[in-house]
C-alpha positions as CSV (number, residue, x, y, z in Angstrom):
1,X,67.2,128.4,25.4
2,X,71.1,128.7,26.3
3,X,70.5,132.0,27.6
4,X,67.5,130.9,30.1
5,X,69.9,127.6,30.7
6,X,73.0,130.0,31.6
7,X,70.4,132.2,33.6
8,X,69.3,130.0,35.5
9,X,73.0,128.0,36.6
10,X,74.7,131.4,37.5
11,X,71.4,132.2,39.7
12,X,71.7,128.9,41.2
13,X,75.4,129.2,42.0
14,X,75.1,132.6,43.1
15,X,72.3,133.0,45.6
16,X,72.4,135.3,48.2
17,X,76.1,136.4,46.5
18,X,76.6,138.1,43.0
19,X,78.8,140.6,41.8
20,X,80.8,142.4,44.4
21,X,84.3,145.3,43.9
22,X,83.4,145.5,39.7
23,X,83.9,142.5,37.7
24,X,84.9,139.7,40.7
25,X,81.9,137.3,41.6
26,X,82.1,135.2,44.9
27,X,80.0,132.0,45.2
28,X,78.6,132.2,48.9
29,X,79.4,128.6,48.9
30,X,83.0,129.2,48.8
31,X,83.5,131.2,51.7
32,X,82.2,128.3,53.6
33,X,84.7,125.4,51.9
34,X,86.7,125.7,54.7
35,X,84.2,124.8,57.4
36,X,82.4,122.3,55.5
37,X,85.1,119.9,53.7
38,X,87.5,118.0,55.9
39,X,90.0,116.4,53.6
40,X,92.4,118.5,52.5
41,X,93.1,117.4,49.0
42,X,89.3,117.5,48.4
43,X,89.1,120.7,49.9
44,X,91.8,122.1,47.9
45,X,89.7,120.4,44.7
46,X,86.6,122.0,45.4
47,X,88.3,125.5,46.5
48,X,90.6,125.4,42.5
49,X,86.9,124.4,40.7
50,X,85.0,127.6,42.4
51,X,88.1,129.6,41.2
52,X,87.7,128.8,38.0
53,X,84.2,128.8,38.1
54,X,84.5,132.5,39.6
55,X,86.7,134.1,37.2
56,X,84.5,132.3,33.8
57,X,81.4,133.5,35.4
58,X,83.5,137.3,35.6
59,X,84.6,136.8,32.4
60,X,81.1,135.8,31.0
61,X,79.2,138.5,32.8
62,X,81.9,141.1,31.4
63,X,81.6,139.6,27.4
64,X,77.8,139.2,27.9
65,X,77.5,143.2,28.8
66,X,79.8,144.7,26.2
67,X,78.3,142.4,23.6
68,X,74.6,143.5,25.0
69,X,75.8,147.3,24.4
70,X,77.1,146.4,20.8
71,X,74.0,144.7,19.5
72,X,72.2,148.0,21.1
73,X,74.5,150.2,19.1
74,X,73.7,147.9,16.1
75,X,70.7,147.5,16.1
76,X,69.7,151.3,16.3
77,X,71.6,151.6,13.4
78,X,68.6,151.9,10.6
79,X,71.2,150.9,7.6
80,X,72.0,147.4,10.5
81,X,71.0,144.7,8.4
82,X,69.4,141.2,9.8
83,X,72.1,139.3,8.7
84,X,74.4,141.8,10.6
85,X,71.9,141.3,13.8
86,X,71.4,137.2,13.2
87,X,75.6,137.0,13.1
88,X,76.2,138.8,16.1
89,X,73.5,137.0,17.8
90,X,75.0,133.5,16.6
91,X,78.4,134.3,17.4
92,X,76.9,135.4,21.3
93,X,75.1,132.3,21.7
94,X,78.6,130.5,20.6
95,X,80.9,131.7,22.8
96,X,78.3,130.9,25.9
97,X,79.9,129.6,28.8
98,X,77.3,127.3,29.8
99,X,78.9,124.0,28.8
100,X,81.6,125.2,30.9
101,X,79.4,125.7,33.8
102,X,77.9,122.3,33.5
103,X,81.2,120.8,33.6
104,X,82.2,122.4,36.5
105,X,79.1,122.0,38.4
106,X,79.9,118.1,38.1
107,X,83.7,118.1,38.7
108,X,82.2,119.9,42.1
109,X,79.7,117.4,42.6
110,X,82.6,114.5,42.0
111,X,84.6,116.0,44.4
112,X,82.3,117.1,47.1
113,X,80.4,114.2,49.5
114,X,76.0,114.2,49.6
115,X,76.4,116.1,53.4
116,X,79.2,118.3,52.2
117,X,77.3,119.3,48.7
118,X,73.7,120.1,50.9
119,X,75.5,122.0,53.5
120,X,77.2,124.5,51.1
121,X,74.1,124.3,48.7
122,X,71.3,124.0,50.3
123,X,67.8,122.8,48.8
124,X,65.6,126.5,48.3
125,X,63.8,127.0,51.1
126,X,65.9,124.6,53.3
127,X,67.0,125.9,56.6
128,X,70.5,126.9,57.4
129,X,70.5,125.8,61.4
């Protein structure tokens, strides 16, 4: 359940982005901040709450892959027990970001107006005229 949960907020923040130079990931929304929010000090909110968001969802990706190759390595291990398998598996689904995610999707939301928040994430299928 967090997994699909996680899933499915980092696909809906990156659309038509993703990972880019390695480990850096780039919200398409936030190369358009600039044209879309007016107030400064909301501008400057928004622009410090994808940052963040950026570098956890780096960060996450990175963790999430290592920790993908070391439950592989484990659990080709014959001798691996399931307690070994259930542990690592717990302590993954621990250190999720997701709550994280959540909270930043609503500090975004706080700070960004209804026009603002449709222009930079628009509805699927919307179009971007």
């Amino acid at each position: 359940m967090i997994w699909v949960l996680l899933g499915t907020l980092i696909a809906g923040l990156v659309v038509g982005g993703g990972l880019a130079g390695g480990d850096s990931v780039r919200f398409p929304a936030h190369d358009r901040i600039e044209d879309v929010v007016d107030d400064e000090t909301r501008r400057e909110e928004a622009d410090a709450i994808l940052d963040e968001a950026e570098a956890n969802l780096a960060r996450t990706i990175s963790e999430q892959l290592a920790a993908t190759e070391r439950l592989g390595e484990i659990s080709g291990d014959r001798n691996t027990s399931r307690a070994d398998i259930e542990a690592m598996v717990g302590d993954l689904e621990r250190n999720n970001q997701a709550q994280l995610f959540i909270d930043l999707r609503f500090r975004l939301k706080n700070t960004l107006t209804r026009d603002e928040w449709e222009e930079l994430f628009p509805a699927p299928g919307a179009s971007s005229e």
